[in-house]
C-alpha positions as a Markdown table, in Angstrom:
| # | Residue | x | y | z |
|---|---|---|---|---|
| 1 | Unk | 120.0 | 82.8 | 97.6 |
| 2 | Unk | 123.1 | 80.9 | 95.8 |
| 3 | Unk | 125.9 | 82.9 | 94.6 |
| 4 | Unk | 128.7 | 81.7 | 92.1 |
| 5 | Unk | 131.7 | 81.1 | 94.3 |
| 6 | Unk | 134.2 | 80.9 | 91.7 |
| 7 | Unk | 134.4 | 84.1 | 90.8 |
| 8 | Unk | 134.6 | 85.4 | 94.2 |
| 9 | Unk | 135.2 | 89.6 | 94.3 |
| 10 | Unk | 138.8 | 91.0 | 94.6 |
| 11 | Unk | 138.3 | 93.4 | 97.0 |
| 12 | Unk | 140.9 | 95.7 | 94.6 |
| 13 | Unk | 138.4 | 95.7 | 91.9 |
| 14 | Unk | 137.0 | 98.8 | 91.2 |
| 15 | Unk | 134.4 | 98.6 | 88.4 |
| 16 | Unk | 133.2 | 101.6 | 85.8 |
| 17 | Unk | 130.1 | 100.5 | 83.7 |
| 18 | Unk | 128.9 | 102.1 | 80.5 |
| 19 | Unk | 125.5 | 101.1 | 79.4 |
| 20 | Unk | 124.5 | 101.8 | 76.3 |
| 21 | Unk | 121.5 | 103.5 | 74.4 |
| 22 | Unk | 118.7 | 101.1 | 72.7 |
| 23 | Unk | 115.4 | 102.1 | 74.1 |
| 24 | Unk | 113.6 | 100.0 | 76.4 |
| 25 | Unk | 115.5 | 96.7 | 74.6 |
| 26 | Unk | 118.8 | 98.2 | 75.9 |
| 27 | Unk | 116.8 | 99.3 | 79.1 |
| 28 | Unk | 116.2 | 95.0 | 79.9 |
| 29 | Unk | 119.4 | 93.8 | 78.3 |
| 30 | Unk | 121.3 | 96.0 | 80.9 |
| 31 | Unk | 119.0 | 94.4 | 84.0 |
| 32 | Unk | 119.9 | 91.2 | 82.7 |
| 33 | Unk | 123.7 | 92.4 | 83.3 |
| 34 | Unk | 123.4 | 93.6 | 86.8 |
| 35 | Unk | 121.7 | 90.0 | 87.1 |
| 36 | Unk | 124.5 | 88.6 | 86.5 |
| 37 | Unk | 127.0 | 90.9 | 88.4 |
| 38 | Unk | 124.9 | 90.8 | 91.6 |
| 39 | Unk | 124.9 | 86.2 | 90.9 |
| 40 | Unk | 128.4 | 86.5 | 90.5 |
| 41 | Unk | 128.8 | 89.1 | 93.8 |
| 42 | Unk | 130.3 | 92.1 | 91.6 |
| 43 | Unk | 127.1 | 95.0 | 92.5 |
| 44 | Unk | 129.9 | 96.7 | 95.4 |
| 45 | Unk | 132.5 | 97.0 | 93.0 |
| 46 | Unk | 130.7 | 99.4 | 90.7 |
| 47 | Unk | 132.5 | 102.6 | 91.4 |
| 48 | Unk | 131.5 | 104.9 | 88.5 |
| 49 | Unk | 128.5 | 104.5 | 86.0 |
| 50 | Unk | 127.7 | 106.4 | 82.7 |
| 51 | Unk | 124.4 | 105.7 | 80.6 |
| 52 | Unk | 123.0 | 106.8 | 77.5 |
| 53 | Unk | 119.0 | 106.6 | 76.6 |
| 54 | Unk | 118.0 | 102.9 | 77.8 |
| 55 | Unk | 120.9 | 102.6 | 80.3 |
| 56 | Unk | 119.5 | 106.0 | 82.0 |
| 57 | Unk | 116.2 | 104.3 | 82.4 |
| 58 | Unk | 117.3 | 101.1 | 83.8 |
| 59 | Unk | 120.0 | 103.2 | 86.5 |
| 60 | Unk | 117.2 | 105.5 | 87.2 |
| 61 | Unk | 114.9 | 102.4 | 88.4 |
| 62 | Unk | 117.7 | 101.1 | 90.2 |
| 63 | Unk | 118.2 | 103.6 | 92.5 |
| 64 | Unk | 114.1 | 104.8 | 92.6 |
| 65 | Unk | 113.4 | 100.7 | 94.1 |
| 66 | Unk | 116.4 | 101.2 | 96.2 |
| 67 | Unk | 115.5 | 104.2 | 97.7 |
| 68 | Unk | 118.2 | 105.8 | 96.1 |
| 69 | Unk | 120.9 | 103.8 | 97.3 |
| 70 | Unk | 123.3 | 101.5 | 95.5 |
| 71 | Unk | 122.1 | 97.7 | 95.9 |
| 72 | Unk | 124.3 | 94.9 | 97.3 |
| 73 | Unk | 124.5 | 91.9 | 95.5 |
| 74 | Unk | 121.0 | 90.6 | 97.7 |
| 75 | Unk | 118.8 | 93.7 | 97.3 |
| 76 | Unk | 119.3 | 93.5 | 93.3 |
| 77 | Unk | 118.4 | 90.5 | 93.4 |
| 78 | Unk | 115.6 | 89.4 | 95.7 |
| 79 | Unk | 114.1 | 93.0 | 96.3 |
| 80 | Unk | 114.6 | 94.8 | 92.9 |
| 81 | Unk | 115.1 | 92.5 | 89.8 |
| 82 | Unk | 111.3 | 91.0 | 90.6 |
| 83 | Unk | 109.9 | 94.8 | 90.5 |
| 84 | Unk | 111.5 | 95.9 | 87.3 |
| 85 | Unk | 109.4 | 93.7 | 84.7 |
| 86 | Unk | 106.2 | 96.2 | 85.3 |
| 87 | Unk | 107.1 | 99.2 | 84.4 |
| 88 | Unk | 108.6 | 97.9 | 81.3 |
| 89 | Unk | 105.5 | 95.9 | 80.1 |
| 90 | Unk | 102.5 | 97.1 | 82.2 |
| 91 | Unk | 103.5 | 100.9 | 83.0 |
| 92 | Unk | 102.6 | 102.6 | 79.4 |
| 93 | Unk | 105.4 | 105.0 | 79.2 |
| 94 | Unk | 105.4 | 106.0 | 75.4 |
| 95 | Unk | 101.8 | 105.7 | 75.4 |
| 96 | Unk | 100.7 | 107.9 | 78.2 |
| 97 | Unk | 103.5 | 110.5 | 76.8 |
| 98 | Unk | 101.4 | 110.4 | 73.5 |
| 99 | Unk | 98.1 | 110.7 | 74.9 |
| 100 | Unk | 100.1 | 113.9 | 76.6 |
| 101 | Unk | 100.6 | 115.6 | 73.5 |
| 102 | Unk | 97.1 | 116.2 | 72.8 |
| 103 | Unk | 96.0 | 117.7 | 76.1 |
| 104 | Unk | 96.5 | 122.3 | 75.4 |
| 105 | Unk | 98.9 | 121.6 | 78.8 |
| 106 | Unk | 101.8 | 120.2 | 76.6 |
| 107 | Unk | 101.3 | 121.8 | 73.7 |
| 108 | Unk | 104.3 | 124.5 | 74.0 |
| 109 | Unk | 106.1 | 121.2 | 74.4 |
| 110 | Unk | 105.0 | 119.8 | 70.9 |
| 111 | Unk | 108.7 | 120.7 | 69.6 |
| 112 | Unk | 110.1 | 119.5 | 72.8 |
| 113 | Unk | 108.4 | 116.2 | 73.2 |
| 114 | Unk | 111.1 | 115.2 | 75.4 |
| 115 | Unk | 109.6 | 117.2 | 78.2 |
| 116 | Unk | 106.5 | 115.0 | 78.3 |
| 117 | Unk | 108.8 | 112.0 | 78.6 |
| 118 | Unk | 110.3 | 114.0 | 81.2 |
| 119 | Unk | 106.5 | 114.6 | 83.1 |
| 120 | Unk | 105.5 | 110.7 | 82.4 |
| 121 | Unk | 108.3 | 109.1 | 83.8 |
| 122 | Unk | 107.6 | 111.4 | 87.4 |
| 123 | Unk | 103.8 | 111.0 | 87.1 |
| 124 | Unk | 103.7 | 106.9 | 85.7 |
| 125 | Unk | 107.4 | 105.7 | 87.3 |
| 126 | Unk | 107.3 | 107.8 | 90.5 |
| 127 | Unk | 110.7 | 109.3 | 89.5 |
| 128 | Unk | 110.2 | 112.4 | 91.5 |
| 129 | Unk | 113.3 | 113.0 | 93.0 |
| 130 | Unk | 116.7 | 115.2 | 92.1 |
| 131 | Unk | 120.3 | 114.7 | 91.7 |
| 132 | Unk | 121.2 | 116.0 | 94.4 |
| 133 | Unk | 119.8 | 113.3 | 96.6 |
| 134 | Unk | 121.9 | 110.2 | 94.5 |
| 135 | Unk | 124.4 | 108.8 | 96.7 |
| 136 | Unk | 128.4 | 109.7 | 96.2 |
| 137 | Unk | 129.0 | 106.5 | 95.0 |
| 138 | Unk | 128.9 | 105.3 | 92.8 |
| 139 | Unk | 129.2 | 108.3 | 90.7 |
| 140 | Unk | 126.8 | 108.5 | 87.9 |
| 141 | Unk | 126.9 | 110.2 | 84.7 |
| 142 | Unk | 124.1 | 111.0 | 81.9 |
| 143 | Unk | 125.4 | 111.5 | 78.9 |
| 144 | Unk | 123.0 | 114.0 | 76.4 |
| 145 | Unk | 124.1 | 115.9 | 73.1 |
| 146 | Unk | 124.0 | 120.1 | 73.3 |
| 147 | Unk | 122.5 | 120.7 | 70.3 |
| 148 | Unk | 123.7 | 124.4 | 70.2 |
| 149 | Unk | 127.6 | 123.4 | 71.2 |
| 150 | Unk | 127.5 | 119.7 | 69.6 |
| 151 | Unk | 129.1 | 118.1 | 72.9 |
| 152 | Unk | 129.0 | 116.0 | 75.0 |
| 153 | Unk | 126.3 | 116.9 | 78.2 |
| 154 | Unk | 126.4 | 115.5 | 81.4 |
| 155 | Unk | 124.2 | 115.4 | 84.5 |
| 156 | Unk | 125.7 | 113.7 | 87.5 |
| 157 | Unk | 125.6 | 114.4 | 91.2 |
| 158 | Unk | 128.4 | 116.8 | 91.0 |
| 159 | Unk | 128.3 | 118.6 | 87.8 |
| 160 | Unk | 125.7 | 119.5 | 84.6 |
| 161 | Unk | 126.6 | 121.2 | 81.9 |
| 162 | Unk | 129.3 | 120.6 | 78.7 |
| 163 | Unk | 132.9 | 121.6 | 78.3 |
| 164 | Unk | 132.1 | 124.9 | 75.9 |
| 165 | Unk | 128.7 | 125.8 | 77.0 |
| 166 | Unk | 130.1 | 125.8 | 81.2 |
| 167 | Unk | 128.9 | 124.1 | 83.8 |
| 168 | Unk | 126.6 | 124.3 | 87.2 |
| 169 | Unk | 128.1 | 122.5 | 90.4 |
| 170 | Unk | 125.7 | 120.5 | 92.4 |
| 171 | Unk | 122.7 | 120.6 | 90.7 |
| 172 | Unk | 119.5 | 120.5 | 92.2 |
| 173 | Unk | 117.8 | 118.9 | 89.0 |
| 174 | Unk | 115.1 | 116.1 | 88.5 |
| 175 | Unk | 116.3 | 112.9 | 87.4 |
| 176 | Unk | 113.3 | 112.4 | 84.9 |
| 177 | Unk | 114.7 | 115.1 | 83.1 |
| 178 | Unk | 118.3 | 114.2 | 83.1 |
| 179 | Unk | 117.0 | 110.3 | 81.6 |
| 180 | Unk | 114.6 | 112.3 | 79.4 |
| 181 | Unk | 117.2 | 114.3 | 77.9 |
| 182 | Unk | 119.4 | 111.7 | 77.5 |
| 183 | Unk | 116.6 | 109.9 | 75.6 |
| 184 | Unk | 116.0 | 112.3 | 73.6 |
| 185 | Unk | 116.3 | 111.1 | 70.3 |
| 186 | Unk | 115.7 | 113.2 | 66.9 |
| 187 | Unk | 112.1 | 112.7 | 65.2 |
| 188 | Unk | 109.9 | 110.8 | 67.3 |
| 189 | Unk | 110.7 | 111.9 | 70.6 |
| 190 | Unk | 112.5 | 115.2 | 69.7 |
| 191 | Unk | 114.8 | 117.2 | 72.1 |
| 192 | Unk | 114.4 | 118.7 | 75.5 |
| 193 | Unk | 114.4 | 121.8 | 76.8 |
| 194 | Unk | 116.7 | 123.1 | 79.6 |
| 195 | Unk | 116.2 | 126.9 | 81.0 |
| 196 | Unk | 119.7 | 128.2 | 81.8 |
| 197 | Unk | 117.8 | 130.9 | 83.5 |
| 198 | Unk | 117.2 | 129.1 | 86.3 |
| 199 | Unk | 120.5 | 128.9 | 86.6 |
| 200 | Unk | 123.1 | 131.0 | 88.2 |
| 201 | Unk | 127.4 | 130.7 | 89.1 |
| 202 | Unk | 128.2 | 128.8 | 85.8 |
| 203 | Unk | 131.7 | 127.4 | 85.8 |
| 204 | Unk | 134.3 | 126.4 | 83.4 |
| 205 | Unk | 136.8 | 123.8 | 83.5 |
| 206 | Unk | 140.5 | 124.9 | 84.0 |
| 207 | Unk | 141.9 | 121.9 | 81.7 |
| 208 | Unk | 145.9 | 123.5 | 82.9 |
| 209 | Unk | 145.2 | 123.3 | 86.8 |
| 210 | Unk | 141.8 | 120.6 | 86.2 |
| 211 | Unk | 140.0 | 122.3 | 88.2 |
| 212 | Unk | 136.4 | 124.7 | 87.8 |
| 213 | Unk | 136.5 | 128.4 | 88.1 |
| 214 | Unk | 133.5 | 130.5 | 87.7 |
| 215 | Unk | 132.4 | 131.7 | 84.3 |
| 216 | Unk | 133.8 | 135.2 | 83.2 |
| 217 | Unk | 131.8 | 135.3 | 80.2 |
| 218 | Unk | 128.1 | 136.0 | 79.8 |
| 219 | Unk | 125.9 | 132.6 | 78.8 |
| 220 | Unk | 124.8 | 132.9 | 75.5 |
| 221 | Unk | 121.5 | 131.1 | 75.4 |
| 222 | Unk | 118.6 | 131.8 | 77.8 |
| 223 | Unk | 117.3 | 128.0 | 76.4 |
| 224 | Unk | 119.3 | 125.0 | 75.9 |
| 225 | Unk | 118.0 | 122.2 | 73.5 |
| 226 | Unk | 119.8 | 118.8 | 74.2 |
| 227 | Unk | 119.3 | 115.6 | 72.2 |
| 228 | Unk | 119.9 | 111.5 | 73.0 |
| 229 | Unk | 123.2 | 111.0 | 74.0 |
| 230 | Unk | 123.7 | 108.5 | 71.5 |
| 231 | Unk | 124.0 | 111.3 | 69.4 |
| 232 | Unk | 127.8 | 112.0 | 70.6 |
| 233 | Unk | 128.5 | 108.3 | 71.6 |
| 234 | Unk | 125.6 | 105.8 | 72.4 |
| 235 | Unk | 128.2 | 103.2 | 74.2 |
| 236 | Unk | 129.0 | 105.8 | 77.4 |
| 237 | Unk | 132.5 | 105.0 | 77.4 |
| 238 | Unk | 134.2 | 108.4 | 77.3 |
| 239 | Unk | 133.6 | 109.2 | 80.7 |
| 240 | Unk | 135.4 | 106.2 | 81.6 |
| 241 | Unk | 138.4 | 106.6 | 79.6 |
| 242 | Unk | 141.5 | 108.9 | 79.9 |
| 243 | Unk | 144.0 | 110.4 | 77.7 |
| 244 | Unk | 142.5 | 110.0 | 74.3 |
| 245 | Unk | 141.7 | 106.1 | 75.0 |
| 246 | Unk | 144.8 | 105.1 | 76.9 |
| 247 | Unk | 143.8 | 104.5 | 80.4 |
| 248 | Unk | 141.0 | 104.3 | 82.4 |
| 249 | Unk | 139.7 | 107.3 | 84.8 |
| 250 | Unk | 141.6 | 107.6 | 87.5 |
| 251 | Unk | 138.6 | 106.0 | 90.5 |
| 252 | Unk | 138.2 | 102.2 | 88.4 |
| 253 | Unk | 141.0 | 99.7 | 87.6 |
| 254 | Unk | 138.2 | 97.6 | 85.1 |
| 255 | Unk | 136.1 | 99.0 | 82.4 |
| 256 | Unk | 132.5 | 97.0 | 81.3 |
| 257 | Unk | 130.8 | 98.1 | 78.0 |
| 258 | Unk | 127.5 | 97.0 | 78.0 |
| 259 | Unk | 126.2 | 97.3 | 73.9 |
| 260 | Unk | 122.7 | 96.9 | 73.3 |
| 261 | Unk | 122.3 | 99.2 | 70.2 |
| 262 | Unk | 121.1 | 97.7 | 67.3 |
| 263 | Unk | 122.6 | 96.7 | 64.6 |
| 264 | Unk | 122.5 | 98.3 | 61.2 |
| 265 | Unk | 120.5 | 95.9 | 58.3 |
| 266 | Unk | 120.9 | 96.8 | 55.1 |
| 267 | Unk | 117.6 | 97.3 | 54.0 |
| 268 | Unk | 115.8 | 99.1 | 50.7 |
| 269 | Unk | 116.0 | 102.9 | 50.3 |
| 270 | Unk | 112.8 | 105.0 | 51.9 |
| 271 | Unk | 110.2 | 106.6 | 49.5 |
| 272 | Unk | 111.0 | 109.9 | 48.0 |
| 273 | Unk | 108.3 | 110.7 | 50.0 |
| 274 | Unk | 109.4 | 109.9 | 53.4 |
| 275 | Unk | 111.6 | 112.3 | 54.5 |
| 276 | Unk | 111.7 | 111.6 | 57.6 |
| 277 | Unk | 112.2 | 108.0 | 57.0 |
| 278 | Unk | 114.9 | 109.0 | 55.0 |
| 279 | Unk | 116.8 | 111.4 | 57.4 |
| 280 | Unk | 116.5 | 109.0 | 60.5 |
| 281 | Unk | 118.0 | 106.5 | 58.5 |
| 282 | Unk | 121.6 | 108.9 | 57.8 |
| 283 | Unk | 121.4 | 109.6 | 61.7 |
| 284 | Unk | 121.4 | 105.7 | 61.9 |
| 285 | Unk | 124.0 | 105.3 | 59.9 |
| 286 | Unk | 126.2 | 108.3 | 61.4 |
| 287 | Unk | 125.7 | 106.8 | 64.6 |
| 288 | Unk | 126.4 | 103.1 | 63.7 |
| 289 | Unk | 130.0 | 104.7 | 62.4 |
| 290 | Unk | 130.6 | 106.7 | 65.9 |
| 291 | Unk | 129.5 | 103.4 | 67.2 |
| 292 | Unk | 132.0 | 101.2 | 65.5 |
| 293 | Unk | 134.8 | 103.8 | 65.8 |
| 294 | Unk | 134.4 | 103.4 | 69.6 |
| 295 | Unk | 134.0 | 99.7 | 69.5 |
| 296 | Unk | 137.5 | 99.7 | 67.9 |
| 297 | Unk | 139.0 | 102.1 | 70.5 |
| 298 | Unk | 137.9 | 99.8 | 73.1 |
| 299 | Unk | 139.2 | 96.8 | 71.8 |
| 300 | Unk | 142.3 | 98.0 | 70.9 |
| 301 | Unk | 142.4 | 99.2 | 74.8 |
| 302 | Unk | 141.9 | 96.1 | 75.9 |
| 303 | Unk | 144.3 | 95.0 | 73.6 |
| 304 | Unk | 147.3 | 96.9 | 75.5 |
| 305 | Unk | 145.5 | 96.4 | 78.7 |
| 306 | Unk | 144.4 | 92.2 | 79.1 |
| 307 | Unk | 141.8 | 91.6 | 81.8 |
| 308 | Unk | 141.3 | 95.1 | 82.6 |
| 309 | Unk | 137.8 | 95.2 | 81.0 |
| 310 | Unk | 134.6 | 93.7 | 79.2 |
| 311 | Unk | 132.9 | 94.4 | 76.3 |
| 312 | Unk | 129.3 | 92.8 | 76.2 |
| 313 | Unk | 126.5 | 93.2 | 73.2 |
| 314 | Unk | 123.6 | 91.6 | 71.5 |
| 315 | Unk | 124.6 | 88.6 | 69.2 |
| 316 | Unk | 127.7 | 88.2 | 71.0 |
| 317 | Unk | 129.0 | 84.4 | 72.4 |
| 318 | Unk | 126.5 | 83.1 | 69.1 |
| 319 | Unk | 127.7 | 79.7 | 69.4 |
| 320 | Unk | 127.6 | 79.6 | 73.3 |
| 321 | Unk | 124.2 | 80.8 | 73.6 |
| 322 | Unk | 122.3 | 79.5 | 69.9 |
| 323 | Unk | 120.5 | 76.8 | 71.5 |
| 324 | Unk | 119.6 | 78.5 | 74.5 |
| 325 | Unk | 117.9 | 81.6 | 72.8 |
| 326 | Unk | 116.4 | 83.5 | 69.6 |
| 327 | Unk | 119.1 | 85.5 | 68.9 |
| 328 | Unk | 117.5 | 86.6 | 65.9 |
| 329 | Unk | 114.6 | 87.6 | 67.1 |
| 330 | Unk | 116.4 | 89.1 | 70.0 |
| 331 | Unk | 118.4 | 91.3 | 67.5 |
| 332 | Unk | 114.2 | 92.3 | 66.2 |
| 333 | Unk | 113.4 | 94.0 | 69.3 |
| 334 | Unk | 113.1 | 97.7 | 68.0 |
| 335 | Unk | 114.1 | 100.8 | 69.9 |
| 336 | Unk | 111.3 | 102.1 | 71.3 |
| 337 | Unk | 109.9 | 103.2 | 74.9 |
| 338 | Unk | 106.8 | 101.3 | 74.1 |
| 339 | Unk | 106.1 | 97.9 | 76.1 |
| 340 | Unk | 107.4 | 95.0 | 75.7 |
| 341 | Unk | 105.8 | 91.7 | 75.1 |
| 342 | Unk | 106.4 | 89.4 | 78.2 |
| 343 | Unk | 107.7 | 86.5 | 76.3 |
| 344 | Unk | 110.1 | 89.3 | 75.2 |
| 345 | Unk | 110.9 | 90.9 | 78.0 |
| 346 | Unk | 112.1 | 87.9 | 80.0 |
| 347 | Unk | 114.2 | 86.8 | 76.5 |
| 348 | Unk | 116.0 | 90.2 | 77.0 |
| 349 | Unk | 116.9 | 89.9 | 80.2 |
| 350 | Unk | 117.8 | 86.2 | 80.2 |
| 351 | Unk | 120.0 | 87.1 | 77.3 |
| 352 | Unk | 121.9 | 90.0 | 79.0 |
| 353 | Unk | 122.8 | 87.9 | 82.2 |
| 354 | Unk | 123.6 | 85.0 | 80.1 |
| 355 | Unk | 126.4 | 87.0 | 77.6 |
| 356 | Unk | 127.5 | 88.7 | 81.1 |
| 357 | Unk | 128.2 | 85.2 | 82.9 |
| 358 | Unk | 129.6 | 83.8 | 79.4 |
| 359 | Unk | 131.9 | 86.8 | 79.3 |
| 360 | Unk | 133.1 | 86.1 | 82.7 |
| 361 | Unk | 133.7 | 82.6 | 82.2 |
| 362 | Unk | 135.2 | 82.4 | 79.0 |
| 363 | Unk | 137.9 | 85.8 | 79.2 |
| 364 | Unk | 138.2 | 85.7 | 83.1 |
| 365 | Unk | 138.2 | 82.4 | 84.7 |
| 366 | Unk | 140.9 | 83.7 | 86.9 |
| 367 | Unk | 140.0 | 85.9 | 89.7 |
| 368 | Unk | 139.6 | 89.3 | 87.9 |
């Protein structure tokens, strides 16, 4: 295997990713990334991950064909990157979960259809194991949205749980249901349900001393309900950034956005009869404002801080990368956790390494 000397890794560099939400077109995008990382020998100096929706899905795979161990730069690419195109356009995912919700076994999961997600992805993508058995680095966070709090949840290897509701310590929790939840978007799939019950020696965080203490109050809520993360922030980011947007966390020194959301078209309004047409479209539209709020956080970040980080999306480097692909039909792939077409599969992930290596090249030619 040939590797891009020229962009040879600092051994200094210490790498937080955020991948963003997007379905199973986000999911691809983001392999196509980590294609390029691993060609340009950057997959060690990932030190902290945190995904939303379609990032979750393609970290959970990562560490599921790796036997949950962070790749080098070779097992990404020679062992795992020719695994990953199955179970993106052979493995039904949203189809078996579908064919779920007519069997009487998920029915008390009909207003909790992220559940079944949860059950497919351990029964169709083998993801059977916990937490608990991810590696301690790099760290990595999945962002969800409390529906009864409206923060911010996060399941990682240390810590689940949200700054008002409290928080359990070293979780033993399934992965599936930590990517389902944070999948879990209003309408079609519909939110998941956690049992605090299950549950016991809740903390909360000490934001004077930064540290957890154990909960004096009683929980509230037997039952948690937690939505798509994209909800609260579909980039990922804010686990990666300090003080209010001024510096990163204190374990990275470099900061990658990875943005495959889709963009908002304007487009006629839905039927007075399609109310649910109607009310996805205002969350679309609240969530492409979060969305661009945070894009201009980021940028005026990097901004104050030059060559400390990388912000990648879908239609970015048009002029670059026109003739090579069909960005517009790219920019068609819906969000979905339906199959892919082939043809579109390898377009996505083609694309993704392509904007990667164009971003290294054209904003870091220097050693970064």
């Amino acid at each position: 295997m040939s590797q891009n000397k020229e962009s040879a890794t600092p051994s200094d560099l210490k790498v937080g990713i955020a991948l963003s939400g997007g379905g199973f077109r986000a999911s691809v995008f983001h392999v196509g990334v980590f294609k390029a990382l691993a060609e340009h020998g950057y997959m060690s100096n990932i030190k902290y991950i945190s995904s939303v929706s379609g990032g979750s899905f393609t970290i959970a795979l990562i560490f599921k064909l790796n036997n949950n161990k962070w790749p080098t730069d070779e097992e990404y690419l020679e062992n795992i990157l020719p695994r990953f195109k199955e179970y993106f356009t052979d493995i039904g995912l949203g189809k078996m979960a579908i064919y779920r919700l007519f069997s009487p076994k998920h029915w008390k999961n009909l207003f909790s259809r992220a559940n079944i997600i949860a059950y497919s992805l351990k029964k169709d993508w083998k993801i059977t194991d916990c937490l608990s058995d991810l590696p301690t680095s790099p760290i990595w966070e999945i962002n969800a949205t409390t529906n009864e709090t409206g923060k911010n949840w996060r399941f990682s290897q240390e810590k689940m749980g949200d700054w008002q509701f409290g928080y359990i310590m070293k979780p033993t929790y399934n992965i599936a249901d930590a990517v389902a939840a944070s999948a879990a978007f209003p309408g079609f799939i519909g939110r998941f349900s956690l049992n605090t019950s299950f549950y016991n020696n809740w903390h909360d965080f000490d934001w004077t001393n930064k540290i957890f203490k154990p909960k004096t109050k009683d929980i509230k809520f037997q039952k948690l309900h937690l939505s798509d993360g994209g909800l609260y922030n579909n980039l990922g980011e804010e686990a990666l950034i300090d003080k209010l947007g001024e510096t990163l966390i204190p374990n990275i020194n470099f900061l990658l956005v990875s943005d495959a959301t889709q963009t908002l078209k304007m487009e006629e309004s839905k039927s007075i009869f399609n109310a649910l047409g109607r009310t996805l479209r205002l969350i679309d539209i609240a969530m492409d404002q979060i969305k661009l709020l945070r894009v201009r956080t980021l940028h005026n970040f990097f901004d104050k801080n030059p060559k400390s980080g990388l912000y990648l999306k879908i239609g970015q480097y048009y002029k670059d990368l026109k003739d090579k692909f069909n960005l517009k039909k790219i920019e068609k792939i819906k969000t979905s956790i339906f199959n892919l077409k082939n043809e579109d599969y390898d377009e996505l992930l083609n694309y993704g390494s392509a904007v990667t290596s164009v971003g290294i090249h054209k904003w870091y030619k220097e050693k970064i």
